[in-house]
Every structure is written in structure tokens, then in C-alpha cells.
C-alpha positions as CSV (number, residue, x, y, z in Angstrom):
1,X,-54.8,30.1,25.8
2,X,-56.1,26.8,23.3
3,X,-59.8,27.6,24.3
4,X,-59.6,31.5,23.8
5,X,-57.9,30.5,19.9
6,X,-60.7,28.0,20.0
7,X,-63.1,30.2,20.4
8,X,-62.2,33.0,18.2
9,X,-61.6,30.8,15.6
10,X,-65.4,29.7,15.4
11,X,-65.9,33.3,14.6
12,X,-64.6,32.7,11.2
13,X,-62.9,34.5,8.4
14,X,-63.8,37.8,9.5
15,X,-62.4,37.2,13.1
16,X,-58.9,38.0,11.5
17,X,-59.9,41.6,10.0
18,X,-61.7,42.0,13.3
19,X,-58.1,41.5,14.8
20,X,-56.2,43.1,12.4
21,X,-58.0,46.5,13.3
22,X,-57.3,45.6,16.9
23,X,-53.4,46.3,16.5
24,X,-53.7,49.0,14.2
25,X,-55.7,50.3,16.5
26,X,-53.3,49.7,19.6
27,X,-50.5,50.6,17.8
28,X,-52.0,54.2,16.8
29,X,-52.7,55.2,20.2
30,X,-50.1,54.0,21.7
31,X,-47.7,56.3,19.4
32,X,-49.9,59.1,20.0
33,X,-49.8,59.0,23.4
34,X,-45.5,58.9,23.3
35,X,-45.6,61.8,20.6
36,X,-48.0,64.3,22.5
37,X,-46.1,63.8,25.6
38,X,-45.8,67.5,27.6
39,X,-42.0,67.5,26.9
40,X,-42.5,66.3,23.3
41,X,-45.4,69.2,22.2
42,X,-44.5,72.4,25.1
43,X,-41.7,71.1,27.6
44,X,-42.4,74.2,30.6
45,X,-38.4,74.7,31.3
46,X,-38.4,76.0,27.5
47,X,-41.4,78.1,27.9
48,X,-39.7,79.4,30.7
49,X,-36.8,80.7,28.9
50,X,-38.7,81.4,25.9
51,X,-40.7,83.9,28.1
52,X,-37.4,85.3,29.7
53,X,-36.1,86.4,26.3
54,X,-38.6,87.5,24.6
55,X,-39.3,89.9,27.8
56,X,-35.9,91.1,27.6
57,X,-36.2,91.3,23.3
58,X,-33.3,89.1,22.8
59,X,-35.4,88.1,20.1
60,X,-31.7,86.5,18.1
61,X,-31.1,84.4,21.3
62,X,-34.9,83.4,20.9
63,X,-35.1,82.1,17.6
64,X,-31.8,80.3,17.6
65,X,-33.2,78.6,21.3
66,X,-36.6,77.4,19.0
67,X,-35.0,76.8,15.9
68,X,-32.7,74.2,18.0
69,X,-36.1,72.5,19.7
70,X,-38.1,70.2,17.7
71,X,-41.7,71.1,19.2
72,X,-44.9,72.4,18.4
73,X,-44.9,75.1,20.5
74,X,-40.9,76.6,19.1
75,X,-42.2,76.2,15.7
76,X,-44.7,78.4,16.2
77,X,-42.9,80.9,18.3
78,X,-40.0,80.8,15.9
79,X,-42.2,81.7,12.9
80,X,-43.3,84.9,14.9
81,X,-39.8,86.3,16.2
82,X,-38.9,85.9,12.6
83,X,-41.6,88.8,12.2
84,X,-40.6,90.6,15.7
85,X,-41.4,94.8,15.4
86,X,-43.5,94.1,11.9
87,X,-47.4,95.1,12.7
88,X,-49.3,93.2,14.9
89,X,-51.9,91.6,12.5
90,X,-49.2,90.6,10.2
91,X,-47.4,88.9,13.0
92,X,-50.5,87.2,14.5
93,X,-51.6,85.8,11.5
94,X,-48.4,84.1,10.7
95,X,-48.1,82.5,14.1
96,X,-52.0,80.8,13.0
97,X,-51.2,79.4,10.6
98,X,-48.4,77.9,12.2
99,X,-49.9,76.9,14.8
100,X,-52.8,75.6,12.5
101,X,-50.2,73.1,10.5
102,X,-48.6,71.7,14.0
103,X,-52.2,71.0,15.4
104,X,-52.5,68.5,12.0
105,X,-49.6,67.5,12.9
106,X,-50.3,66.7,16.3
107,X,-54.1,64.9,15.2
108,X,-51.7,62.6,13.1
109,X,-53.4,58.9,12.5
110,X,-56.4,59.8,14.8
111,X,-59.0,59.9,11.2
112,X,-57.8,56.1,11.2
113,X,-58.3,55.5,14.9
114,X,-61.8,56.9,15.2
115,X,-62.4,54.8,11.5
116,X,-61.2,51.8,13.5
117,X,-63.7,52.6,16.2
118,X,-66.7,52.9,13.2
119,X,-65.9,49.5,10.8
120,X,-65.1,47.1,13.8
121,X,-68.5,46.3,14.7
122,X,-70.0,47.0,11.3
123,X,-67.2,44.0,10.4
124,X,-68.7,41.8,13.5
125,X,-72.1,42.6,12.5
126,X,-71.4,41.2,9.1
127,X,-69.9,38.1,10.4
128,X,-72.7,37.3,12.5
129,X,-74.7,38.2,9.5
130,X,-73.4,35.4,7.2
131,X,-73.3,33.1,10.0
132,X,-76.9,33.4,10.5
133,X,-77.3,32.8,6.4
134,X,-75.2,29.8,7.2
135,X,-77.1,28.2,10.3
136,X,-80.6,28.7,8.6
137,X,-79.1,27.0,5.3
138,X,-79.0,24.3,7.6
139,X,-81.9,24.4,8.8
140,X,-83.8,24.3,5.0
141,X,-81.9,21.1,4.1
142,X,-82.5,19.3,7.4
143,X,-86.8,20.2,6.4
144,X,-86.5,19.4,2.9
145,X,-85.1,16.2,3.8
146,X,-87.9,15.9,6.4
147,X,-84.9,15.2,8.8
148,X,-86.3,16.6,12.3
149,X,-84.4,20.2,13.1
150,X,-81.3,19.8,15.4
151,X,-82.6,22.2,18.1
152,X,-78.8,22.0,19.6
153,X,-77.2,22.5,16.1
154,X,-79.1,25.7,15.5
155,X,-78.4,27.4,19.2
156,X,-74.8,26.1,18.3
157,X,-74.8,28.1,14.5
158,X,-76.2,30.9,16.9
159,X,-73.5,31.2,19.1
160,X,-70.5,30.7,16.6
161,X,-71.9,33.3,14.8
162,X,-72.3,36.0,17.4
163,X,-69.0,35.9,18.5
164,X,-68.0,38.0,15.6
165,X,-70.2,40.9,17.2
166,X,-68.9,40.4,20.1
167,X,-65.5,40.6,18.9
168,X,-66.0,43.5,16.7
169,X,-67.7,45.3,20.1
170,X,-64.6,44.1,22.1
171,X,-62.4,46.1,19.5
172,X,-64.3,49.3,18.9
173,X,-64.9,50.3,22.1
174,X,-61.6,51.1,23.2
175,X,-60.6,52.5,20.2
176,X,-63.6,55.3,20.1
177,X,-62.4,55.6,24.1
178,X,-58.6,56.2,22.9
179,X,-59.8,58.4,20.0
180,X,-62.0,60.6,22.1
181,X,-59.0,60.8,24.5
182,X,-56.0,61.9,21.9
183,X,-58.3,63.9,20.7
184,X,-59.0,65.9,24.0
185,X,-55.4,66.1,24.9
186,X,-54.6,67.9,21.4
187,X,-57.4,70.7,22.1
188,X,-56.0,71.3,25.6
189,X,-52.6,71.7,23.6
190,X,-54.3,73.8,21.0
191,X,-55.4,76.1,24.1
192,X,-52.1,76.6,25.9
193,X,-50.7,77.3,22.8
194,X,-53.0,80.0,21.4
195,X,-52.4,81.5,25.2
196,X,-48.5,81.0,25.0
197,X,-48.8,82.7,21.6
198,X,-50.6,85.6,22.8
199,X,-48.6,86.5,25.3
200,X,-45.3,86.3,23.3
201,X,-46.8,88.9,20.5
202,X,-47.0,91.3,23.2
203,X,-43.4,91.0,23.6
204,X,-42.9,90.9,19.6
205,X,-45.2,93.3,18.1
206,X,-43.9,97.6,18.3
207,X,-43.9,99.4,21.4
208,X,-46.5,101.5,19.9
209,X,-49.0,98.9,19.4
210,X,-48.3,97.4,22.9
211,X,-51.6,97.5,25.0
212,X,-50.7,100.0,28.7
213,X,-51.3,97.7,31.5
214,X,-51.3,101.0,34.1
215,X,-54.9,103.1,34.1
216,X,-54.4,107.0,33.5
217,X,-53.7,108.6,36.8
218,X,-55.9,111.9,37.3
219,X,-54.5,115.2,36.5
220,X,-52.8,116.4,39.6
221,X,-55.0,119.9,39.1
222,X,-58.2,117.6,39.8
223,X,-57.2,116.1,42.8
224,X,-56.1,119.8,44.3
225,X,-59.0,121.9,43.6
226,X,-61.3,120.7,46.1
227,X,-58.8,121.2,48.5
228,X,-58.2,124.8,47.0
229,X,-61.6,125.2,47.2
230,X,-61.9,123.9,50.9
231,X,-59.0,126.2,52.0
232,X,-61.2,129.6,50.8
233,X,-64.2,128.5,52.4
């Protein structure tokens, strides 16, 4: 434990930005990954009921069963049975942008996680930057003097100084990795819930403006005149 402190102190004063974005960035996805948990964004058992209700336009029980469920998904479903027999586009467009505001909602802190993910080795790159400067100061005073150059104190200046790359590499990669993956589990979210929407306005909008599932059947006088026909010849 001494020689990893040890050696991330050499990095010098930009080591402790380096690690400061390190927990920020642990923190953040950490609490993303507890908040977009299935139960926490569109648990299935209320989906379930949701579905059952709506089906059987109990759209009162409905609303109270969302307004008492603090997700993402009853938000927007709540918004819409608020609107239940109103037209169709009016509904729709209501349950958007709804379902627009959760979906910020749900991206929450993820600007700063993939920012993380951008400065961390920008803030090695620097440190190894002025490092360098450092090292090849050195290096002019030792020649002015006409002191021969430490060939082990340069590689040495070298080393310390890279370690702030290496560090700020160490940081960003996980944190692009995590951002790339909170950001993929809130566009499957986004999907389900645009299809879950869809299928409760069929249940919300006027039975007038419901789309028939059943083809027309033929009229029956089509199907029997051939057979009329047959039965002459």
C-alpha cells in the first residue's frame, strides 16, 4: 500500500485532481446503476396490472395505481389516463412529452460522467507535460554549468512524469466504459416505454378511433354465387 502512495505521489499535484475525478466518477455510476434498476424505472408486476385495467377501462383504478408508484413508466401512463376518451393525437402527445422529461430524468449526471471520461487524460497529459518542462530545466543547468548530464536523473524526470498519463488513462477509461453503458441501458428503457405507451393509448383513446384487429369477412352473397352458379350448370 506505502509503494502504490509512493508512486502516485511522484505524479505530482495533478495526481490529486486526477483522483478526485476518479470518485466522482465512481460515485456517479454507481448511483445510476441503483436508480435505473428494472423495479425502480418499469417493475413488470405493475405493468402487469397496469395492462389489466386499462383493458378492462378502469381507467379511476388506473391512475390512482400510477399516481401511488414513483416510476418512470406510471408517470407517463398516469399523464395519459388523465386524458383517457379525449382524441388520440392529443393524448399521444401528452404522454411524449412525458415520457421526454423522465428520459432526462433518467440520463441524470451522465453529461458529468462522460466529461470525466474527456478531462482525465487531458489532466494526465498536462502533468506529464510540466514534468517534462521540469526534467529538461534540469538538464539546461546541469550544461550551463558544464556538469556532465545525469543520464539516470533524466530517465528518472521521465518516468515520474509519465505516471500522470498513466493515471489519467487509468481513470478515463472506465468512466467512458460506464458512460457508454448507462447510457445504453436508458435507450433500451426509452424503447420499452414508447412500446408500453403505445399499447396503453389503444386502450385510452375512443372506440371510434380504435384500429379493428379482425380483416372484413366477404359478403356472404360472394361466397354463394359460384355455388349458385355450379348448381344451374
Amino acid at each position: 500500500m506505502n509503494q502504490v502512495f509512493d508512486l502516485l505521489s511522484r505524479g505530482g499535484l495533478l495526481m490529486f485532481p486526477i483522483g478526485f475525478c476518479s470518485i466522482v466518477a465512481l460515485g456517479i455510476f454507481l448511483e445510476r446503476l441503483w436508480s435505473l434498476q428494472r423495479n425502480k424505472v418499469m417493475p413488470p408486476r405493475f405493468l402487469e396490472v397496469a395492462d389489466n385495467l386499462l383493458r378492462q377501462e378502469r381507467y379511476a383504478d388506473a391512475e390512482a395505481m400510477c399516481h401511488g408508484s414513483d416510476t418512470p413508466i406510471a408517470r407517463v401512463l398516469e399523464v395519459g389516463i388523465r386524458y383517457a376518451g379525449r382524441d388520440r393525437e392529443l393524448i399521444k402527445d401528452v404522454m411524449e412529452e412525458t415520457g421526454q422529461r423522465e428520459i432526462h430524468f433518467m440520463e441524470r449526471f451522465t453529461g458529468l460522467l462522460g466529461s470525466i471520461a474527456t478531462i482525465s487524460p487531458l489532466l494526465g497529459l498536462l502533468g506529464t507535460v510540466t514534468g517534462m518542462i521540469g526534467v529538461f530545466q534540469s538538464v539546461v543547468n546541469q550544461s550551463t554549468t558544464g556538469a556532465p548530464v545525469n543520464a539516470g536523473l533524466l530517465a528518472g524526470g521521465i518516468w515520474e512524469a509519465l505516471i500522470t498519463t498513466a493515471a489519467g488513462l487509468v481513470v478515463a477509461i472506465p468512466a467512458f466504459l460506464g458512460h457508454r453503458h448507462i447510457i445504453a441501458m436508458v435507450d433500451r428503457y426509452a424503447v420499452e416505454m414508447v412500446d408500453v405507451s403505445l399499447k396503453a393509448l389503444e386502450y385510452l383513446v375512443p372506440a371510434a378511433q380504435r384500429p379493428t384487429s379482425k380483416p372484413s369477412e366477404p359478403a356472404r352473397s360472394d361466397v354463394a354465387e359460384p355455388a349458385e352458379k355450379g348448381a344451374t350448370t
